[in-house]
N, C-alpha and C positions, 0 to 999 in steps of 0.2 A: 475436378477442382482439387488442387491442394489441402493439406490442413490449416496451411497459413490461412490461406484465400476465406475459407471458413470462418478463421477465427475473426480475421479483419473486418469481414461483411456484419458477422453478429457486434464485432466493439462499437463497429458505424452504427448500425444501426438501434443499439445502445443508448451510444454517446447522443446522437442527435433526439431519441425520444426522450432521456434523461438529463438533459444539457445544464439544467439549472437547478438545486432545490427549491422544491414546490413550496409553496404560499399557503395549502390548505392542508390543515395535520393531518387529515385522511390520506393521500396520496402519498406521506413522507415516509411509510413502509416500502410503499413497492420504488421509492428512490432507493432507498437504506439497499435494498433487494439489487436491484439494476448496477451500484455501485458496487456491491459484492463480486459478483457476475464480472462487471467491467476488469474488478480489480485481480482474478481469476483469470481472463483475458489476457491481461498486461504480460500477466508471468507465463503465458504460453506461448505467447507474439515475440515475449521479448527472448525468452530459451530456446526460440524454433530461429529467431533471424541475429539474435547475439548471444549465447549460449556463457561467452567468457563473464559478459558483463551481468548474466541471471545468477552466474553460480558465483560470484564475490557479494552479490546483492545476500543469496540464500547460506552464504559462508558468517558475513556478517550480523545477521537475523540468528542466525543457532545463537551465535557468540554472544549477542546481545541478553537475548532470552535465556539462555543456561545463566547468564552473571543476574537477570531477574528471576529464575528462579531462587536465586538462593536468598534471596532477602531481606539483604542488607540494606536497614534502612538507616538512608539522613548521612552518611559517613564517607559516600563517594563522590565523587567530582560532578556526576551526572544523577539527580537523583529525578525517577519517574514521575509525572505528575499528569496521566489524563484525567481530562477536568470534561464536565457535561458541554456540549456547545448548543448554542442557539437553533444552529443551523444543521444538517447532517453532511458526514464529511465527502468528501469526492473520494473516489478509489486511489488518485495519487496522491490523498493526504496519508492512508492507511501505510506508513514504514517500515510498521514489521509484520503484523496480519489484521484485517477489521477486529477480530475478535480479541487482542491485547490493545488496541487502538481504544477503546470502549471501556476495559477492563478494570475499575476501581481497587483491586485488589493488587495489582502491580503499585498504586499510590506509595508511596516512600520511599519505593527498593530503586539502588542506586548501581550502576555501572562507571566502567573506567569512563573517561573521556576521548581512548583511543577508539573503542568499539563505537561509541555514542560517534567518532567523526567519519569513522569507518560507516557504518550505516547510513549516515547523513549521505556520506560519497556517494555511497553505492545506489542508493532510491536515488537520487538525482538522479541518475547516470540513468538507468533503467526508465525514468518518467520521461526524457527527456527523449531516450532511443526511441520507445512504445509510442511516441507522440509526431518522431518522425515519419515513420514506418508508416503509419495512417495516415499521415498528409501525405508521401509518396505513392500509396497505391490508392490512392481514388478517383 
């Protein structure tokens, strides 16, 4: 078996026991967990069968995050704002990693709006290939 073939069997088998966020707080760790995993997945699936389209994804994520690290806040076209949600995210809500996805400390710091369209492009592009890929090989 390939590494792809691998990776694909475990995102399936993932995706279908993780399909939906759970209904009972207990269980919404080992979602949180699973979607991790999946989202970990994405970026191996999608660098092993489009590699162009991982490393504009992983070009624009530096780009973004270096203009958040420097923390400028309120003064850029794009300013950060993850907010708590109800619900816990899916692995292709996370656009630049779960862990700035979450991050209340990025709150205010602002990027250009080319990187912020750049990024937007580039996670489409990647969710949408990764999403292929798994409906072709099953």
């Amino acid at each position: 078996m390939e590494p792809l073939d691998g990776y694909l069997f475990r995102y399936r088998e993932l995706s279908a026991r993780f399909a939906h966020a759970p209904r009972r707080p207990q269980d919404r760790r080992l979602y949180e967990n699973a979607q991790r995993e999946l989202w970990q997945l994405a970026q191996a699936i999608c660098h092993m069968s489009a590699p162009s389209i991982q490393r504009e994804l992983d070009s624009a994520r530096r780009d973004a995050v270096a203009q958040i690290r420097l923390h400028i806040e309120n003064v850029g076209p794009v300013v950060i704002r993850p907010s708590p949600r109800n619900r816990p995210r899916s692995w292709a809500e996370f656009q630049l990693t779960p862990e700035l996805s979450y991050d209340e400390a990025t709150n205010g710091a602002t990027i250009t709006s080319d990187v912020a369209r750049r990024v937007i492009r580039a996670h489409k592009a990647q969710v949408h290939h990764v999403l292929d890929v798994v409906r072709q090989h099953t």
